[in-house]
C-alpha positions, -999 to +999 in steps of 0.1 A: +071+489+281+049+458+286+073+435+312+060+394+314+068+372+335+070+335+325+065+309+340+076+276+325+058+242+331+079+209+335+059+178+349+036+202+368+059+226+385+076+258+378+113+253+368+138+271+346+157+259+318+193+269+310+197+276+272+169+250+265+184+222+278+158+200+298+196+180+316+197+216+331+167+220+354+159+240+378+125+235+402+115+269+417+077+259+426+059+229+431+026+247+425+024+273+389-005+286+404+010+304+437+038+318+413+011+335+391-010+349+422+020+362+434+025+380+401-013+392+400-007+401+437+023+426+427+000+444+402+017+423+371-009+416+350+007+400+321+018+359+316+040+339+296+032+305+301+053+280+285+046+240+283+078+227+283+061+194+285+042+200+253+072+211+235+090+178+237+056+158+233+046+176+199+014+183+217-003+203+239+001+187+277+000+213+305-038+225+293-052+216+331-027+244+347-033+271+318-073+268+332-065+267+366-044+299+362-070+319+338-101+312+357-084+319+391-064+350+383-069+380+361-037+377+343-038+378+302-021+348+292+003+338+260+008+302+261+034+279+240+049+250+236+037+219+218+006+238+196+004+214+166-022+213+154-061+233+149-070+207+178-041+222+202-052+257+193-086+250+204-077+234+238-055+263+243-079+291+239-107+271+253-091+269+288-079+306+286-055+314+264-056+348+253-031+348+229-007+317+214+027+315+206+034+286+177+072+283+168+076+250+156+046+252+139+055+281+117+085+264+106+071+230+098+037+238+089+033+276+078-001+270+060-017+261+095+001+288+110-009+316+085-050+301+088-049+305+123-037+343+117-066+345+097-091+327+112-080+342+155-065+379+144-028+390+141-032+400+173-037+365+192-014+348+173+022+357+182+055+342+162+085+324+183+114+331+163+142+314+189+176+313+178+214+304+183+235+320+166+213+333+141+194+301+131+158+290+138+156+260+165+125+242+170+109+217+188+119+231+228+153+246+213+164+198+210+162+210+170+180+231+149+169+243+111+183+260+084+162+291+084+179+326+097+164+341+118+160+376+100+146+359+066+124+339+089+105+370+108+105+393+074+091+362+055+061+361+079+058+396+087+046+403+047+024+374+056+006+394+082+022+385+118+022+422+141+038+400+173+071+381+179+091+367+210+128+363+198+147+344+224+181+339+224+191+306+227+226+310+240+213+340+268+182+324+281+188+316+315+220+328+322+215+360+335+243+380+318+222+403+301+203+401+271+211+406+232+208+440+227+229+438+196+201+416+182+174+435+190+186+470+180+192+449+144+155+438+148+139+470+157+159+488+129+144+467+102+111+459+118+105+492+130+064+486+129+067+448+148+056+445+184+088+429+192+091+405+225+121+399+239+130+372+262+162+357+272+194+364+293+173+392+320+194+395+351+185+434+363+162+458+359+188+476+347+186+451+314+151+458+313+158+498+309+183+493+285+156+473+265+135+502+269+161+529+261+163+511+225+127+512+217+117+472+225+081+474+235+079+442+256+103+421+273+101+387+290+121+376+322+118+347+341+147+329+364+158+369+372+125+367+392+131+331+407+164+340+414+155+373+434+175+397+407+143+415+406+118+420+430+079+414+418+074+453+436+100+469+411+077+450+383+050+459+395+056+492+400+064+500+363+025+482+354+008+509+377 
């Protein structure tokens, strides 16, 4: 089981959302790149790198930190929040991306989203299906749709996509374990998707259970900031 760490970028630093609301911040590091030596230093060598920034500002902001982390740790970066547009795409790549997350884009703009599929590989291209209660939100989680979630992964899955975070909304950050109900679903009827799950991490004993079920990758974040897990246990299981 792949196990990522995220770190999520607010104004510069290293904070945690609760459920996706910005009103509900909280500042763990004044500097993203200590926090992702410390993960390289614990034998992690995975990143989920999130612009929260980005996300609100429909663009790609926090481009300056993703190259400051690629070029001065070996850790394989996926990087979201705010991808747009082709231009976005290229910034994020360009300073050391190696694979991109586009949510809001694939609901909003699923032509784009599909060329870049075909023009980067399935395989650097990954599909951020967040959702409360079922539904699509976009946009940082401020926006809700109308698509359901299951429709909305099987839709693009026939269209080519192999990756997918699915965060749940109403979990994320609150460290009471994650939606293991969901993701058994998921993994039943997408039995061949490399399914990433992130949201509501408070153990490694949540992480096992993941693992018990078949989910192939799992992302955690405050559990770490909040010392619920210790960067040896996660490094540990990457050795």
């Amino acid at each position: 089981m792949e196990i990522i760490p995220a770190i999520d970028l607010l104004d510069g630093k290293c904070v945690r959302l609760t459920k996706g609301d910005y009103s509900k911040t909280k500042i763990y590091s004044e500097n993203p790149l200590d926090v992702a030596k410390s993960f390289e230093a614990a034998g992690i060598r995975r990143l989920h790198l999130v612009d929260l920034d980005g996300a609100k500002a429909q663009h790609i902001v926090n481009h300056q930190i993703l190259r400051e982390i690629a070029t001065k740790t070996s850790l394989v970066i996926d990087f979201g929040g705010g991808i747009k547009s082709d231009a976005d795409l290229r910034i994020a790549f360009d300073n050391g991306a190696a694979m991109v997350t586009g949510g809001s884009i694939a609901v909003k703009n699923p032509d784009t989203f599909l060329k870049w599929i075909d023009d980067y590989g399935a395989d650097k291209i990954i599909l951020g299906a967040d959702a409360k209660d079922g539904i699509i939100a976009v946009s940082g989680w401020t926006e809700a749709t109308s698509l359901d979630l299951i429709s909305f992964i099987s839709d693009y899955q026939e269209k080519g996509v192999i990756k997918v975070i699915c965060t749940d909304i109403d979990s994320d950050g609150m460290m009471q374990g994650p939606a293991i109900t969901l993701y058994k679903s998921l993994l039943k009827l997408f039995p061949e998707l490399y399914l990433i799950a992130s949201g509501g991490i408070s153990c490694m004993k949540d992480i096992f259970e993941l693992q018990k079920i078949g989910v192939p990758a799992v992302i955690t974040g405050k559990a770490i900031y909040e010392e619920k897990i210790s960067l040896d246990e996660l490094g540990k299981l990457w050795s």
